[in-house]
GUSETOR-99899 format. One record per residue (C-alpha): x, y, z; residue in three letters. Coordinates in steps of 0.2 Angstrom, whole numbers, plus 2048, in hexadecimal, padded with zeros to 3 digits. Example, Ala and Ser with C-alpha at 12.3 -4.5 7.8 and 13.67 -1.06 7.14 Angstrom:
83E7EA827ALA;8447FB824SER;
This chain:
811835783UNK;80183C787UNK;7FC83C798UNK;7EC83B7A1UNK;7EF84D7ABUNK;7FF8587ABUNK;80C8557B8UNK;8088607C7UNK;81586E7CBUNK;8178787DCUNK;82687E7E7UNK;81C87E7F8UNK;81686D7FAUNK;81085E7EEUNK;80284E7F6UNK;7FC8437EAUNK;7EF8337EFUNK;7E48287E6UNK;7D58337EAUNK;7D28457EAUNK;7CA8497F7UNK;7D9842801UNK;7E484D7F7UNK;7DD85D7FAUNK;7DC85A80DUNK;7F085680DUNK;7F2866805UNK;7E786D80FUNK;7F286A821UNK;801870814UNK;7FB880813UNK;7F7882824UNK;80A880829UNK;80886B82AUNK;819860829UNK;81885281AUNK;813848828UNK;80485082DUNK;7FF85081BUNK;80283F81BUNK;7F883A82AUNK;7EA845822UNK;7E983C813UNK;7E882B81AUNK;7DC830827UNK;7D0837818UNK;7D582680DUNK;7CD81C81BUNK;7BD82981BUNK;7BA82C808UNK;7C481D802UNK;7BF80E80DUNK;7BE7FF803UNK;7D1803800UNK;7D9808812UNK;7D380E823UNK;7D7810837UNK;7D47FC837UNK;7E37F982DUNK;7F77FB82CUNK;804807826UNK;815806820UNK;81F817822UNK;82F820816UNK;83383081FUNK;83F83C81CUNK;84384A828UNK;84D85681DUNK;85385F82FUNK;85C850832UNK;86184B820UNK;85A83A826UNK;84E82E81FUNK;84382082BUNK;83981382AUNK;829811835UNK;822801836UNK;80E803839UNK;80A7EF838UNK;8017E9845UNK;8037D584DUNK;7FA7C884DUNK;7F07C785FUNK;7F67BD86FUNK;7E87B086CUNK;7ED7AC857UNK;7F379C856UNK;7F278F84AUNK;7EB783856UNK;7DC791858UNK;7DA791846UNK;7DA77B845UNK;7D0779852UNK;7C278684AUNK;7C477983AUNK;7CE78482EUNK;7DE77F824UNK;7DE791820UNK;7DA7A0827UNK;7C97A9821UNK;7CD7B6813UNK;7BF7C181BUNK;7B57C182CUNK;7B97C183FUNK;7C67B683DUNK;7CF7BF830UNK;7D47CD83BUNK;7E07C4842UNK;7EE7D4843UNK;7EA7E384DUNK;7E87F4844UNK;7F97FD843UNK;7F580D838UNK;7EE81A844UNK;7FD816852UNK;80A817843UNK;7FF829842UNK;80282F852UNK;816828853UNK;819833842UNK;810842848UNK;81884185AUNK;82B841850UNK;82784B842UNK;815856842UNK;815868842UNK;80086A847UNK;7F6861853UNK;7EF84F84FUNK;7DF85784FUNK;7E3864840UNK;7E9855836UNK;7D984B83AUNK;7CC859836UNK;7CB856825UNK;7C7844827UNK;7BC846837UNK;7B285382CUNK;7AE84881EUNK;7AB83982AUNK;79E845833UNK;79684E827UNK;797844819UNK;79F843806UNK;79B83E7F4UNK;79D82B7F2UNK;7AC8287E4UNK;7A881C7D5UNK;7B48107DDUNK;7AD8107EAUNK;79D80B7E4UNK;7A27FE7DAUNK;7AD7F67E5UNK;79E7F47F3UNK;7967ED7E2UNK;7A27DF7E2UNK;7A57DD7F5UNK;7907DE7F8UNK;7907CB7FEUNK;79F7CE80CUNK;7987E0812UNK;7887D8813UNK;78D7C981FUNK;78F7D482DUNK;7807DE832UNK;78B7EE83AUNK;7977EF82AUNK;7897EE81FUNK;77D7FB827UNK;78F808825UNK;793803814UNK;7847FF80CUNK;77580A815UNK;76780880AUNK;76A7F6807UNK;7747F77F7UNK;7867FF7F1UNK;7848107F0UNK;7848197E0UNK;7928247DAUNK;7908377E1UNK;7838317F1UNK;788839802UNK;78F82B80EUNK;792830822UNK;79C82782CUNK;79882F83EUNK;79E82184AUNK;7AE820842UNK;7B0837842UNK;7AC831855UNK;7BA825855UNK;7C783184CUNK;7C2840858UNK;7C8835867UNK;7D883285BUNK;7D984585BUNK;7D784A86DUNK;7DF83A875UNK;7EE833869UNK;7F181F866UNK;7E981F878UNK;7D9824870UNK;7DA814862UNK;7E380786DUNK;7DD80B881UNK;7CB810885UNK;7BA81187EUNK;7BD80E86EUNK;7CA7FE871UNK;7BC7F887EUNK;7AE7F986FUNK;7BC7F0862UNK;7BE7E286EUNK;7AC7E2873UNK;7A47E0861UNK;7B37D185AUNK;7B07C686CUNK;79D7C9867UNK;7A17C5856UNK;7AB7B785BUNK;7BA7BC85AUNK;7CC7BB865UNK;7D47CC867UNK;7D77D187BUNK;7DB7E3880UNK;7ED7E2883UNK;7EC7DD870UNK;7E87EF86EUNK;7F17F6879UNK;8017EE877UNK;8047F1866UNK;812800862UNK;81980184EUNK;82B80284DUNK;83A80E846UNK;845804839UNK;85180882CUNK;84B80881DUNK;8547FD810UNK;85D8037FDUNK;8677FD7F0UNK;86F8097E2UNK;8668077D1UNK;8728127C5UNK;87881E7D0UNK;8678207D8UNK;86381C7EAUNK;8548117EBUNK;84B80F7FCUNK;83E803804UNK;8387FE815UNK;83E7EF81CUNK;8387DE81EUNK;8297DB822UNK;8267E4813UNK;8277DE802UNK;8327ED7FDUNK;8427E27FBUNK;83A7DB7EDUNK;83B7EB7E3UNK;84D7EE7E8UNK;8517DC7E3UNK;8477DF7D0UNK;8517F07D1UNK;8617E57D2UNK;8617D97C6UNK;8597E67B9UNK;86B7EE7BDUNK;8737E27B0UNK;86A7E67A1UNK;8667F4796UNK;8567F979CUNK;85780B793UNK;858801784UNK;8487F9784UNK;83E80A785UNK;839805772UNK;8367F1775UNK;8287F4784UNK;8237E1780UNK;8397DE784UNK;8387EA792UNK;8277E079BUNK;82F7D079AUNK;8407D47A1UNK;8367DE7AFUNK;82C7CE7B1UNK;8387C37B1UNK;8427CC7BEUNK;8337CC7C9UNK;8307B97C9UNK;8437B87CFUNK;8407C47DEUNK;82F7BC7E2UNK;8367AB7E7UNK;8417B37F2UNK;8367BD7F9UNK;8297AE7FCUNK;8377A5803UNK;83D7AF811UNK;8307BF813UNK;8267BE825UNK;8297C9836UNK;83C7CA835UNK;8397C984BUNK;8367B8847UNK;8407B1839UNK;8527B7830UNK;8527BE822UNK;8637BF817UNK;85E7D1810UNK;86F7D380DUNK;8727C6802UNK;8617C97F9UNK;8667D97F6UNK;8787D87EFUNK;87F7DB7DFUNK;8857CD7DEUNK;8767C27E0UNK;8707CF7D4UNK;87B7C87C6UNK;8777B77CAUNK;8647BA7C9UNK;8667C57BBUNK;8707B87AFUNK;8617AA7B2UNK;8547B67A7UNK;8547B1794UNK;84D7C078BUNK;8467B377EUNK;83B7A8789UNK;8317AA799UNK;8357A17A9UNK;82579A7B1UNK;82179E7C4UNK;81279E7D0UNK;8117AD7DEUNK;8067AE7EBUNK;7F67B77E9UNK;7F57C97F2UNK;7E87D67F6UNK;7E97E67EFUNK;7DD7F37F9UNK;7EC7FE7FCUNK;7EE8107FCUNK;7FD8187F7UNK;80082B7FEUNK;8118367FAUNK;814846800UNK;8238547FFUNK;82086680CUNK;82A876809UNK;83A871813UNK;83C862808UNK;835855816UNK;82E84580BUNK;82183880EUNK;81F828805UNK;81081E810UNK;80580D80AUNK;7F7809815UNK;7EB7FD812UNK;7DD7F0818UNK;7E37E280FUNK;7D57DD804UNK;7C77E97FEUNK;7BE7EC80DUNK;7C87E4817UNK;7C27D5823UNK;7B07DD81EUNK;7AD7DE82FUNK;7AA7EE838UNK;7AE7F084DUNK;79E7F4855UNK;79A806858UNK;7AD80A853UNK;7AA80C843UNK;7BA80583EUNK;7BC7F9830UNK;7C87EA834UNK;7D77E282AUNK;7D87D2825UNK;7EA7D4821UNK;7EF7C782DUNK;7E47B9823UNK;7F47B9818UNK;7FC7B0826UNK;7FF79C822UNK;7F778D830UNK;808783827UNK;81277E836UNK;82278082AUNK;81C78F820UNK;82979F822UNK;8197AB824UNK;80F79F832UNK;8037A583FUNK;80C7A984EUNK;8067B485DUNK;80B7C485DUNK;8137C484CUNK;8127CF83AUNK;80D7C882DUNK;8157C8819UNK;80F7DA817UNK;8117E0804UNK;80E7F5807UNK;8207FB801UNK;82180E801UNK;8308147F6UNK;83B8227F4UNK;84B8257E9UNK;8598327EDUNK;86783A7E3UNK;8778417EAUNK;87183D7FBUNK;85D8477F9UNK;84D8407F6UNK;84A8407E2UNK;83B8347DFUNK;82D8317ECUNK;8228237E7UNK;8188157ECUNK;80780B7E6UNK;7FA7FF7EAUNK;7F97ED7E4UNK;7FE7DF7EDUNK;8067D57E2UNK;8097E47D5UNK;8117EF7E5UNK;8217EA7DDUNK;81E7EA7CBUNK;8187FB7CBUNK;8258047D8UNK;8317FB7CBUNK;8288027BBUNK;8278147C2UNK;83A8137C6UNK;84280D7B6UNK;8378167AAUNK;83C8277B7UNK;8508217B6UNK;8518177A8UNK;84381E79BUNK;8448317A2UNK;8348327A3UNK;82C8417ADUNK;82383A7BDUNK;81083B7B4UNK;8158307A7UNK;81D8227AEUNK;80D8217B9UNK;8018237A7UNK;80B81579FUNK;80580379CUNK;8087F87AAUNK;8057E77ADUNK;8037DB7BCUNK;80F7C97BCUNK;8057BD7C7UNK;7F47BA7D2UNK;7E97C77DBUNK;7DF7C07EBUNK;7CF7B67E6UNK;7D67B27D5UNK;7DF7A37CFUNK;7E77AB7BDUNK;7F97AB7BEUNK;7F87B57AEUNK;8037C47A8UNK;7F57D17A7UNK;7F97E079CUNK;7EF7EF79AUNK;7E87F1789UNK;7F180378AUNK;8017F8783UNK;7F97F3772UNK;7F87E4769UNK;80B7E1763UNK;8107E0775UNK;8037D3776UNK;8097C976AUNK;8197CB76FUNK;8197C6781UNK;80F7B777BUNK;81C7B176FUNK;8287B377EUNK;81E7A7786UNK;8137B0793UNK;8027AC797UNK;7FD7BF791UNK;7E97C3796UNK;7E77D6791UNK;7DB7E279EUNK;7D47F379BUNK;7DD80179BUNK;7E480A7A9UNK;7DC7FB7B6UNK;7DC7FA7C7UNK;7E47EA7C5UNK;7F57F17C2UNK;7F27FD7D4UNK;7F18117D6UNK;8038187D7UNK;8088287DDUNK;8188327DBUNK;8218437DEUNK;83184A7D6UNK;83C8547E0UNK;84785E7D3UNK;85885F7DDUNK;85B8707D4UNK;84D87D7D6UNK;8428747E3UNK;8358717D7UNK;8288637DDUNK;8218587D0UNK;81184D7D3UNK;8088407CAUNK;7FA8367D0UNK;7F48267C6UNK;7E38277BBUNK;7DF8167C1UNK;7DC81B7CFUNK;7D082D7D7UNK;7DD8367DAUNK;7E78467D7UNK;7F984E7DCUNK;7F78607E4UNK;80386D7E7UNK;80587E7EBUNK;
């Protein structure tokens, strides 16, 4: 297959991001002497600057780690809770049976990316916070060229940016979206990352800048108190795996989505998926179909496992596997109705020259977030925690001091023991679906890392703010797979090539016999892989 760029090579280091600019400055701290962990925190810091519809200091993280000194891999959970004051009974009294998708009262969870930052660089950085912020701090300061997604994704969002009069003045300074190549400057928030670099979490969570986060939600009416702030610490976790032909496939734990992906890994186990590289219409359905089967688990029992149990052992068994497997007829599709999901996600993977590896997803939930910015901060706020459910009996409810269903999921697969595959995407609901893509057609296709990222993807089930329950395939698959997956039965609608819809996926190759790195980034998204 023809892809959209060659497979980036190196030996010394490999990033690759959904935007370039975010690349380079990973690469940049790579080449200064930088752990994959400073490259890693540079990357998201300069997402949330010349990327900010998609992530930001606002928002959360979800952390795959692998210290090669130690031949260990960890889990870093950068979610952040729900504040003391969320309740259900604050949401009914206000008169909502749901929480707002956007506003105040969507930022119901505090940020958790920048003190998952600081907890990686403290374990595993080799230069100063400030080094890795530079990049970022620079661009916020001095300015950078507006990307075309950008532009058209304020375009779409106009009417949320503009209901607040801080975010829109940030976001949209002349009144309108800017237009593709414009300089944007961010300087409060450069103000807000410099305290980051001098002070640690303390300069996020304690101090001026937590006083102006607070100041400018009670203003705004919302319900955040500084011990909200303060309080909040990510935590170390094991990651969990299950073995997919010989292949050891890795995910964060629960609150994350990631068991979904194991569990589609599982059941795919029982059939011939190598096979199927010549029927892609065969191939999507059984992909599908194996995904409607993890979903309704994962709807079932996905929430803050600090508040609910969660039998991930059971979920992920081979035996359980089998059973789930041997309930997907390859001649007809089984119907099923997910949840929507956002998908402003970015995903970041990165491998330095002593074989240290990064998968990390961070994100603001939807694009843009809550749309609302904190005051003089200049920090955009999630709205992940609008995801919660006001249901009394609903697994994922509103509860103080609690995570919420999160669906970043960073991945990474070893062989004999080493990292092999570092991958992750954005997506939401297509988090899964495209992790699962990029590994089969890597194990079971052979196909080099650029490739299995070019090829047609699709997306199995709802978006936020959409109420299709459609299979949407990318034109890229032509019109026989059309017609086919109808015939089987599946509500096909067809979307442009290489959409956004399907997310931006990123990967890197680790040959275990030379050392060679090799990086792909996705051409639905901005970005590139860059090694040296």
């Amino acid at each position: 297959m023809k892809t959209s760029r060659p497979t980036t090579m190196a030996t010394r280091g490999m990033v690759s991001s959904p935007h370039y600019l975010a690349s380079l400055a990973g690469l940049s701290v790579l080449q200064n002497g930088g752990s994959a962990v400073d490259a890693a925190i540079a990357v998201n810091a300069t997402l949330g600057v010349v990327y900010p519809h998609m992530t930001g200091m606002g928002g959360d993280a979800f952390w795959l780690i692998y210290d090669a000194g130690t031949d260990a891999l960890h889990a870093l959970n950068g979610s952040g809770r729900s504040a003391t004051a969320a309740t259900r009974e604050l949401y009914r009294k206000a008169g909502h049976d749901v929480i707002p998708s956007r506003g105040v009262m969507s930022a119901v969870t505090v940020p958790g990316a920048v003190d998952s930052w600081c907890m990686a660089h403290e374990r595993f950085g080799k230069l100063s916070l400030a080094d890795d912020l530079a990049g970022a701090i620079a661009y916020a300061r001095d300015g950078y060229p507006v990307s075309a997604g950008q532009a058209a994704f304020t375009t779409m969002t106009a009417d949320v940016l503009s209901a607040h009069k801080t975010t829109a003045r940030i976001f949209m300074p002349e009144g309108r979206a800017p237009k593709t190549g414009e300089i944007m400057r961010f300087p409060a928030l450069a103000e807000t990352m410099e305290a980051v670099a001098r002070q640690g979490r303390k300069g996020f969570y304690e101090g001026a800048v937590a006083e102006e986060i607070i100041r400018s939600l009670d203003t705004a009416g919302g319900y955040w108190q500084a011990e909200d702030l303060w309080g909040h610490r990510g935590n170390w976790e094991d990651p969990v795996g299950v073995d997919y032909r010989g292949y050891s496939c890795f995910q964060h734990p629960p609150n994350s989505q990631g068991f979904a992906h194991l569990m589609i890994l599982n059941i795919l186990e029982n059939f011939d998926v190598a096979a199927l590289k010549s029927d892609p219409a065969a191939y999507v359905h059984l992909v599908v179909e194996a995904t409607k089967l993890a979903f309704v688990d994962r709807d079932r029992y996905l929430t803050d496992p600090e508040h609910a149990e969660i039998p991930l052992a059971d979920l992920l068994s081979k035996e359980y596997a089998a059973e789930l497997a041997g309930r997907i007829d390859m001649s007809s599709a089984h119907p099923a109705q997910p949840v929507p999901m956002g998908q402003d996600t970015t995903a970041t993977v990165v491998v330095d020259g002593d074989g240290n590896a990064v998968s990390v997803i961070q994100s603001l939930y939807h694009e843009f977030g809550s749309g609302l910015v904190a005051g003089d901060s200049g920090v955009l706020l999630q709205n992940r925690g609008s995801f919660f459910s006001l249901d009394e009996g609903h697994v994922n409810r509103l509860e103080a001091g609690k995570r919420c269903f999160h669906t970043l999921m960073p991945g990474m697969m070893f062989r004999d023991g080493k990292p092999l595959l570092v991958y992750g995407t954005m997506g939401g609901e297509g988090q899964p679906q495209t992790s699962t893509a990029v590994a089969t057609r890597f194990v079971d296709f052979g196909d080099d890392v650029q490739v299995a990222i070019d090829s047609p993807r699709w997306l199995y089930g709802r978006t936020w703010g959409e109420e299709t329950r459609n299979l949407r395939i990318e034109a890229l698959f032509g019109d026989s797979v059309t017609a086919s997956l109808g015939q089987l039965g599946h509500p096909v609608e067809v979307i442009e090539p290489w959409s956004d819809l399907v997310g931006h996926a990123a990967a890197i190759r680790i040959d275990p016999d030379n050392g060679v790195l090799s990086g792909a980034a996705d051409p639905r998204g901005e970005g590139i892989a860059a090694g040296w």
